[in-house]
C-alpha positions, 0 to 999 in steps of 0.5 A: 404782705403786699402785692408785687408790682404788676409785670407788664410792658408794651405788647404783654399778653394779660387775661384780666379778670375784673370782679364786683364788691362782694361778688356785687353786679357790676352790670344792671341792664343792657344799657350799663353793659353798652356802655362799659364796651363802648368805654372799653373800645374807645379807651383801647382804640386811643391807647392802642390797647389790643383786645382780643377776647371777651365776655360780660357776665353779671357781677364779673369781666373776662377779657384777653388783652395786650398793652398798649404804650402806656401800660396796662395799668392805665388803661385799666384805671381809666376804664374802671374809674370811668365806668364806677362813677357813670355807673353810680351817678346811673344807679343812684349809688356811692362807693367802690363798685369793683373788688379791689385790684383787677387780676391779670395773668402774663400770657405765653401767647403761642401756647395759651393764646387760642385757649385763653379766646375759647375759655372767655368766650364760653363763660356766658354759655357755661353760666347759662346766659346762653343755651347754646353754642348757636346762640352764643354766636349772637349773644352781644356781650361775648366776642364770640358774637364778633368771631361769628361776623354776628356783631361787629366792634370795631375795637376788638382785632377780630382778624388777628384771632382768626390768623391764629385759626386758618389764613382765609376768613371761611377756613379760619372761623370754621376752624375757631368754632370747631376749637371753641366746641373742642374746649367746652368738654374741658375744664380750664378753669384752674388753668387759665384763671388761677395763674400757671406753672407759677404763684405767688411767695409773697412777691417778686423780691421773695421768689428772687430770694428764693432763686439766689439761696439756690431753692426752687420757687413755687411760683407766682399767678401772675404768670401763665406760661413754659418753662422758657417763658417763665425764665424770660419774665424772671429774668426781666424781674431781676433786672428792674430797678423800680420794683421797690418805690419810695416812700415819696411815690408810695405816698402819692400813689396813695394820696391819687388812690384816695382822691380817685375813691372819693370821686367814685363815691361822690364825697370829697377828700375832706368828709373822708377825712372828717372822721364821720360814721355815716353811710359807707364811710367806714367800709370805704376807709376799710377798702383804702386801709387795706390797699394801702398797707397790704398792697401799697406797703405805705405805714400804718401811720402814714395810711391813717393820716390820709384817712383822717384816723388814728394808727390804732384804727387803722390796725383795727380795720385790719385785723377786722378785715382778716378776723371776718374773712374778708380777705380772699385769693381774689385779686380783681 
């Protein structure tokens, strides 16, 4: 079935987490990791994207971040567009260099936003990429670093964190790292990385289904927070009216996806559509099969037209996908 609509509205809370191919690098060097944040901090200075937490590790990203005007999903698209492309032309490489769609988790930020700050701070340590807490603090690629006053990036409200800690700068990071020593000892990955008191039944219209026959809905990941804050969030879902496009749009959507993909892999709309073999064109028509149909929701028929394939293929690279395990809870 395919994926809902992403929630979100200026000023929304989100831990986003984004993921390399098959657990791919996304990051080479240090040079590719420079240029992911400066293209993250000049995206998010422009759009009025807030950040407030990350770290860079190897083949995945952790951030906490609130939307700016134009939505999160703008932002995102831009920065990973962006970033595949300079990162291909770099490395000599073609095709999607992220797992499908990035995940993001709705935050509560009262009650989860400090923790959230302290678990995307300490991958890099729990991960090894630093020894210890002290060399956290100047390990350029984690906004630990930031908080500590050892790097500075401009674009990450390092001030708005330490607001949440104390009301002077000494007092206020004097409390964020004995917090962020506090949350090494605990284990919050299931927490605050697999969703919340929420997950999925298969969309917001079968969760509302669920809700109007009276039964209790056993959630949906993209949401972490209290009772009264899940209340709101389906509240403002049952109230939205676009949640279903139309056809038309889904197949623009589509079509702007196809045109996007084939930029990133350095081949045009027409050689995708040729019916070729060679290089990574079956895995890349596999790729937009499986958005399409499971997330957009577009035809069968429809999705082969744009790939330039027939309907029995298309229905091939499905169930090749599903048969081979392929399919997997992340959503990056």
């Amino acid at each position: 079935m395919p994926r809902g609509p992403r929630l979100d509205a200026p000023g929304t809370f989100h831990h986003v987490m984004i993921r390399g191919i098959e657990r791919s690098s996304i990051f080479l060097d240090e040079a590719d990791r420079s240029e992911f944040l400066e293209r993250m901090g000049r995206l998010a200075m422009a759009s009025g994207t807030g950040i407030y937490a990350f770290a860079l590790m190897s083949n995945h990203v952790h951030a906490l971040v609130k939307s700016g005007a134009d939505g999160l999903s703008s932002f995102m698209r831009r920065l990973l567009s962006g970033y595949a492309q300079y990162f291909n032309r770099r490395h000599n490489r073609v095709g999607y260099l992220f797992q499908n769609r990035y995940k993001s988790i709705i935050c509560e930020e009262d009650a989860y936003f400090d923790k959230l700050v302290a678990y995307i701070h300490l991958n890099p340590l729990r991960a090894g990429l630093a020894g210890t807490l002290q060399e956290l603090s100047f390990y350029p690629w984690s906004g630990h670093a930031v908080m500590m006053n050892e790097v500075v990036y401009e674009w990450m409200d390092r001030e708005y964190v330490l607001r949440f800690f104390g009301e002077t700068e000494g007092a206020a990071r004097k409390a964020y790292l004995a917090f962020v020593e506090q949350e090494l000892g605990i284990d919050r990955e299931q927490e605050l990385s697999g969703g919340g008191l929420l997950r999925s039944q298969g969309g917001w219209s079968e969760v509302l289904s669920l809700r109007k026959r009276g039964e209790q809905a056993q959630g949906d990941e993209r949401i972490l927070g209290g009772d009264e804050f899940v209340r709101e969030i389906m509240n403002e879902a049952e109230n939205r009216t676009d949640v279903q496009l139309p056809e038309t749009k889904l197949q623009e959507l589509l079509n702007e996806t196809v045109k996007q993909a084939c930029a990133e892999a350095g081949i045009s709309m027409a050689y995708l559509q040729s019916g070729s073999r060679s290089g990574g064109l079956p895995l890349l028509r596999k790729a937009l099969a499986r958005k399409a149909v499971w997330e957009y929701g577009v035809s069968l028929a429809a999705t082969a037209r744009q790939l330039g394939v027939t309907t029995s293929a298309v229905s091939h690279m499905l169930k090749q996908v599903t048969d081979g395990g392929a399919l997997n809870g992340a959503n990056s």
